[in-house]
Structure formats: structure tokens, C-alpha cells
N, C-alpha and C positions, 0 to 999 in steps of 0.2 A: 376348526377342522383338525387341525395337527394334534390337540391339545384331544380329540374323540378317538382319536389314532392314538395317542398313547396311553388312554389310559383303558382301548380296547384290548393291547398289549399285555396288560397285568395279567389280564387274564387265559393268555396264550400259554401253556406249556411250553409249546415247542420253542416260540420266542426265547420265553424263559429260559430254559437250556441252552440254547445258546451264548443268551447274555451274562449270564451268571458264572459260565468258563474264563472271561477275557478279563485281563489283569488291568484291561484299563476301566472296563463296567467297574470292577472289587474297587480299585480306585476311587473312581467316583461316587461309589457308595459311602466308602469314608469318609465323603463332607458332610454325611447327612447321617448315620449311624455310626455309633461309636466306636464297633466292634463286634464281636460274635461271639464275645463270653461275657459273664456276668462280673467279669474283673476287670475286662477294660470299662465295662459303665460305670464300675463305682469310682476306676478310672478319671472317668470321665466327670463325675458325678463332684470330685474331690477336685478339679480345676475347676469347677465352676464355681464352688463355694469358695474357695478361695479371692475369689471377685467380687463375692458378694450375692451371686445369683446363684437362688434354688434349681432345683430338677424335678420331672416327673420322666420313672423312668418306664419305660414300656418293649417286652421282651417281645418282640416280631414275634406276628405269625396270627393267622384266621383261618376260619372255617374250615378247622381241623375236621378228620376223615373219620373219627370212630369218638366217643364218649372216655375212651382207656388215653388218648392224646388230651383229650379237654382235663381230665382227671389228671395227667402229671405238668400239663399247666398251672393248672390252677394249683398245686406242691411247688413250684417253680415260686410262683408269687407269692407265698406264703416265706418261702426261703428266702427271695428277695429283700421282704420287709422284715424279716428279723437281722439280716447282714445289716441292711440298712437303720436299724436301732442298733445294732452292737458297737456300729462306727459312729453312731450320733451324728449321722448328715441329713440335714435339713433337703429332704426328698420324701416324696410317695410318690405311687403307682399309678399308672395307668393301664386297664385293661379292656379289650376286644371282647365281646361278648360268644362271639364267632368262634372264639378262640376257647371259651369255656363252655361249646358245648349247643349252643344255642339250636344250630342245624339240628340238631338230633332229639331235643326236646326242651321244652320252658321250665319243664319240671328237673330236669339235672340241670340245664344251665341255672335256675337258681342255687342247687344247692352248692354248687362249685364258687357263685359268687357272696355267697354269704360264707363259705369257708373262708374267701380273701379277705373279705370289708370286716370278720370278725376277727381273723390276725392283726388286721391294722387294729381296729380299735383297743385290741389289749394291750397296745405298744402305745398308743395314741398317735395314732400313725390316720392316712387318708388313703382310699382308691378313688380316682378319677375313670366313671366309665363313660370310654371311647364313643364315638359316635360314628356308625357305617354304613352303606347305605341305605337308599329309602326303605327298601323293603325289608328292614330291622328294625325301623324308626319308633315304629310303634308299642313292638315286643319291649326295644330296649328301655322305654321311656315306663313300661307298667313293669320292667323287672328294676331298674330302677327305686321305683315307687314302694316297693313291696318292701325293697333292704333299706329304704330312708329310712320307713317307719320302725324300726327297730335301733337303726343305729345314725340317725339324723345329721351328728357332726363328725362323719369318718364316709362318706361317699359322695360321690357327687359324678354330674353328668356333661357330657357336651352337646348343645346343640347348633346346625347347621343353618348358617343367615340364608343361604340360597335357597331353602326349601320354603316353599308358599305358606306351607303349616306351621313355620317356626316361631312367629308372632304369639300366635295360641300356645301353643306349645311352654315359652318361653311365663305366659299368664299362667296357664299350670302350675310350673315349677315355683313361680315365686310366692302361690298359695300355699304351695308347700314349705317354704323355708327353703328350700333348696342352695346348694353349692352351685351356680354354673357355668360351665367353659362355654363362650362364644366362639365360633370362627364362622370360616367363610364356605369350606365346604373343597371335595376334596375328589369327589367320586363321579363317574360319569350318568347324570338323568336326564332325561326327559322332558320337553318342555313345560309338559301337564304338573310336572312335580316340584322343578325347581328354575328358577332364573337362568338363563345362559348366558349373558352378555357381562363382562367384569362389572361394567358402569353400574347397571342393576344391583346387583349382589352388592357393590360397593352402598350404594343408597339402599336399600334392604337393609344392612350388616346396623345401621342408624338407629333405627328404632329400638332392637332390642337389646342394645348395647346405651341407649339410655336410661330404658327400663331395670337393667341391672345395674346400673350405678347408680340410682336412684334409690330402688329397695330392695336390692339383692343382700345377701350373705355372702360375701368376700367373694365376687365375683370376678371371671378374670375374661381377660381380653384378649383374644390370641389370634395378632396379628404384626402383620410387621410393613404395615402401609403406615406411612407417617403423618398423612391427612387424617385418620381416623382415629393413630394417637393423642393427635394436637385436641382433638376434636372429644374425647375421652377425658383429658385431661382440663377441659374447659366446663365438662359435666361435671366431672367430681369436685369442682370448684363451687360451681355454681350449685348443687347438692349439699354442699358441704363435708364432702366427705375428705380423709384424710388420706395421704399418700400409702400410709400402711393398712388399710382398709379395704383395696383391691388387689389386684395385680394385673401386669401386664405376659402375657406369655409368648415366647415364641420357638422355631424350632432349632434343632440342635444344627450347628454349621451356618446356618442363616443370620443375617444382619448382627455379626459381635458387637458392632460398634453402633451402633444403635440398642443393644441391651447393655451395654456400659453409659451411656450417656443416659438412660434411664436410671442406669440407677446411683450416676454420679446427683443427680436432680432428686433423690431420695426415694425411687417409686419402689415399691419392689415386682421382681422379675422373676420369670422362672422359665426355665428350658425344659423342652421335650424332648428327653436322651432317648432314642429308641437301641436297641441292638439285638442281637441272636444273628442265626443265621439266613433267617426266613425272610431278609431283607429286600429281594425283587418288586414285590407289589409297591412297597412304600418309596422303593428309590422311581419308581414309573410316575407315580404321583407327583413327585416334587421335580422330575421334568416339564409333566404334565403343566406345571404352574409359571415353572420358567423355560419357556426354548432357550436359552441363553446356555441352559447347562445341557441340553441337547445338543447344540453345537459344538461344545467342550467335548462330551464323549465321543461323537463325531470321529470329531479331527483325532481323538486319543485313540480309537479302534484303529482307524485308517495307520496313524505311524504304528500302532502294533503291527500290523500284519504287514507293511512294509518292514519293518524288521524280521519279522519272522521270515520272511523271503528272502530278504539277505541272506539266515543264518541258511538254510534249506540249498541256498544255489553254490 
């Protein structure tokens, strides 16, 4: 219930507006986004290689209002990956489809994402596209499909263990050659569409996170449950496959010391650096996952305005 409540909230404006004012919301966005320019990511980008752990970096922000916003995104992501070759940091992109247009037509949203996936690949660089909810599922997976077939090793997709389809979905991609991001799923659906229960999703998430260590293309696993790590790691064994043949991914602010002891054990890793300023939806989500940092902000709002009362009397 709480977890239907917050992520009904993403979508509240007026929420929004409020929450977005208070120094302790901005706060707590900083455990989970890096920043709101493209310098604190690389920022951010250039401490994580320094440990050893890659990034994938992703400029907030969806289902932009007009095709003229999709269109200086998608110039954002282009600039992005050329900073990011000029510095020679082991990162690429991750992009929203939402965010390049999608709402407004299949026909710009392609051509905005083949503008990205063809920067990367002249750099030899990758885009990783995002995965949103159900009712994008389908579009994103044949827009997808259309920029594999041209540029096969510079794209690749995520898809979500909780949705009933993902099984299939997941058989798809791997006839294709496919790159794939696993998770667990992130957005508020439906019982018709997708799993509700953690437990479920957790045994769900099994299957096609076998199937991609099995015969995937450098397949990654993003998560940050350590049963399913253990459990990951006893597949690519028993596959044969080799530590530097998959990876494991997780998000930015989340579990450091468990992406350190991955990669003290030789796996490699890579973080989801998201930043911009468009950051509300994404920090709702990662409440959404843990009440724990709902209570955090909580208590953080409450001593705000208990100060702020002080100052005022």
C-alpha cells in the first residue's frame, strides 16, 4: 500500500512542488543522484572509476511536453558521450525513450535515438535503453529492434522481471544477440501485467537472469539483493562463464560496499549515475523500494520546519 502511494505521488504535480522546495527532499535526492549538471556526473563518474567500478550515466527527465524538448535531449546525449570519450572514462548512457520523444511519435522517437546509439558508436561508445512502464513496453522493445539491427554492439535494453511478458520478451532478445539489463521493475502496475508481491518478483527475476548468463551477450544483472547475487554467481560458474563476461549493476548511492566486495572478488560492476534537475520522479521510486529512506526524509522535513519556526518567532 504505502509503496502504491508513492509511486501515485510521482505523478502529482502539486506533490511535486512542494517536495522539490524543501532542503531536506534536495538532500535526500543526493544519495541517489549525483547532481544537476553534467560536471558533477562526470564528477561522480571519475570516483567511481577510481575504485574500479564503471557507470552508466542517465540525464533525468521523461515524457517530455513538445518533440523541440525531445530534440535538445537527445543534443544533451550526444554531448554527453563525446565529454565522456574526450575524458576516456569507462561509461555510457542510458536513455528514456519518453524522454526522446516517444509520446509524440515512433517516427521522431526513432530518429532522436538513432542520432544517440550513432554518436556512441562513432566513439565506440554504448546506449543502454531504459525500461518504463508497461504501456511503453512494447513500442520500446520494436524501437529497440529497429537500431540493434544497424548498430548491434552499441545499444542495448532493459527489461523488467515483474512483468508476466518478460520471459518471452527476454527469448526475443536473445534471438536477437541482444545486450540485456535485468531488473526487478520499478513503476506502479497492475495485477494483470505484473507481480505484486516482492517474494514473486524475487522468484520471477530466476528465470531470465539464468537464461542471460547462459547465452546472453555480456549481460548485466541489476540488482542489489544478495541472494540473487550468490545465486548469479553460482550460474556463471556452472556456465562457465567468466567474471569479466557479465556484470553486475547497481544504483548510484546504494549498497557501496557491496559493489566493492564485487569487485574486490574480480566481477565487474557498474553504477547507474543518474543526474539533471528533473530528479522528483526517480527519487519517489527509490522510496517507493525502501520505506526506510522515507522515514529518513520524514524526520528531515519535520526538524526543517521546526527550524524554520524557530527562525520566524
Amino acid at each position: 500500500m504505502l509503496r502504491e502511494v508513492l509511486l501515485q505521488l510521482a505523478e502529482r504535480s502539486d506533490v511535486r512542488d512542494f517536495i522539490v522546495t524543501h532542503r531536506a527532499t534536495r538532500d535526500l535526492a543526493r544519495r541517489f543522484v549525483a547532481g544537476e549538471t553534467l560536471d558533477d556526473a562526470l564528477h561522480a563518474t571519475r570516483s567511481l572509476s577510481a575504485k574500479g567500478v564503471r557507470a552508466i550515466l542517465n540525464h533525468l527527465g521523461e515524457r517530455v511536453a513538445s518533440l523541440e524538448e525531445a530534440r535538445r535531449a537527445a543534443e544533451d546525449y550526444r554531448r554527453l558521450i563525446e565529454r565522456l570519450h574526450a575524458e576516456g572514462l569507462e561509461a555510457h548512457v542510458a536513455v528514456k525513450l519518453t524522454q526522446l520523444g516517444l509520446d509524440h511519435g515512433v517516427d521522431a522517437c526513432a530518429h532522436h535515438l538513432e542520432a544517440v546509439v550513432a554518436a556512441a558508436a562513432e566513439v565506440g561508445s554504448f546506449v543502454a535503453i531504459d525500461m518504463e512502464n508497461s504501456r511503453y513496453t512494447q513500442a520500446t522493445l520494436d524501437l529497440f529492434e529497429t537500431v540493434c539491427r544497424r548498430h548491434p554492439t552499441h545499444v542495448g535494453v532493459c527489461v523488467q522481471a515483474y512483468l508476466h511478458r518478460t520471459a518471452r520478451d527476454v527469448e526475443r532478445l536473445l534471438r536477437l544477440g541482444a545486450r540485456v539489463r535485468l531488473c526487478k521493475g520499478a513503476y506502479l502496475e497492475p495485477p494483470a501485467v505484473a507481480l505484486q508481491r516482492k517474494e514473486d518478483v524475487d522468484e520471477q527475476f530466476r528465470r531470465p537472469m539464468a537464461l542471460l548468463i547462459e547465452r546472453g551477450a555480456c549481460p548485466a544483472i541489476a540488482t542489489h539483493d544478495e541472494r540473487l547475487i550468490a545465486e548469479a554467481k553460482l550460474l556463471a560458474r556452472a556456465f562457465k562463464r567468466s567474471a569479466d563476461s557479465f556484470e553486475f549493476q547497481m544504483l548510484y548511492g546504494v549498497r557501496r560496499d557491496l559493489q566493492q566486495a564485487l569487485r574486490r572478488a574480480g566481477y565487474r560492476v557498474r553504477v547507474y549515475v543518474p543526474y539533471g534537475r528533473e530528479w522528483y520522479p526517480y527519487l519517489t521510486r527509490r522510496l517507493a523500494e525502501r520505506p526506510a529512506n522515507l522515514l529518513f526524509l520524514m524526520r528531515a522535513l519535520w526538524a526543517e520546519s521546526r527550524r524554520n519556526g524557530r527562525s520566524a518567532a
